[in-house]
C-alpha positions, -999 to +999 in steps of 0.1 A: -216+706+170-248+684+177-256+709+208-261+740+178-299+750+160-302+737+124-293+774+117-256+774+133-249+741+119-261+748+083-237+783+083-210+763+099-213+738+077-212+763+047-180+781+059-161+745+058-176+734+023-160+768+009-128+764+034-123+727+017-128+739-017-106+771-015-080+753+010-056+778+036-033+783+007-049+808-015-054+844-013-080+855+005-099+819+011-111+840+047-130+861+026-143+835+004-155+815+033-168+842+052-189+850+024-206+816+020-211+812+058-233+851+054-249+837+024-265+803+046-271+827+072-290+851+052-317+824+049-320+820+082-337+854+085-372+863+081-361+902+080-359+904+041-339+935+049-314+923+071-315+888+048-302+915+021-278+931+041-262+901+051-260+889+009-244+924+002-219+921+028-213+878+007-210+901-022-183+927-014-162+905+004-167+883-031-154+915-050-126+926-030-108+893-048-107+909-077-096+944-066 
C-alpha cells in the first residue's frame, strides 16, 4: 500500500479499522465498513457537495441495519 496518496491509504485504512471491529461474522459488517471507508473519503474532497453526498450515502448504508 506504500505506492497509494495519503488519501487511498487513510480510506483503506478506515474500511479495515471498521472490518476488525465488526469482524466477517455479523450481519451486514460490508455495509458497516463501506460506510466508514465513504466517511474518510468524504474528507478528502474539497467539493462540499460531493463531500455531503458521499456522508449521506455512510448514512443510509448505516440505517439499512436497522431496517
Amino acid at each position: 500500500m506504500a505506492d497509494h496518496s495519503h488519501a487511498t491509504r487513510a480510506i483503506v485504512a478506515a474500511f479495515n479499522d471498521r472490518y476488525e471491529r465488526c469482524g466477517p461474522f455479523d450481519d451486514n459488517w460490508q455495509e458497516l465498513c463501506l460506510a466508514a471507508a465513504l466517511r474518510a473519503a468524504s474528507t478528502t474532497l474539497t467539493n462540499a457537495r460531493a463531500a455531503d453526498a458521499l456522508r449521506a450515502n455512510a448514512a443510509e448504508l448505516e440505517g439499512n441495519l436497522t431496517t
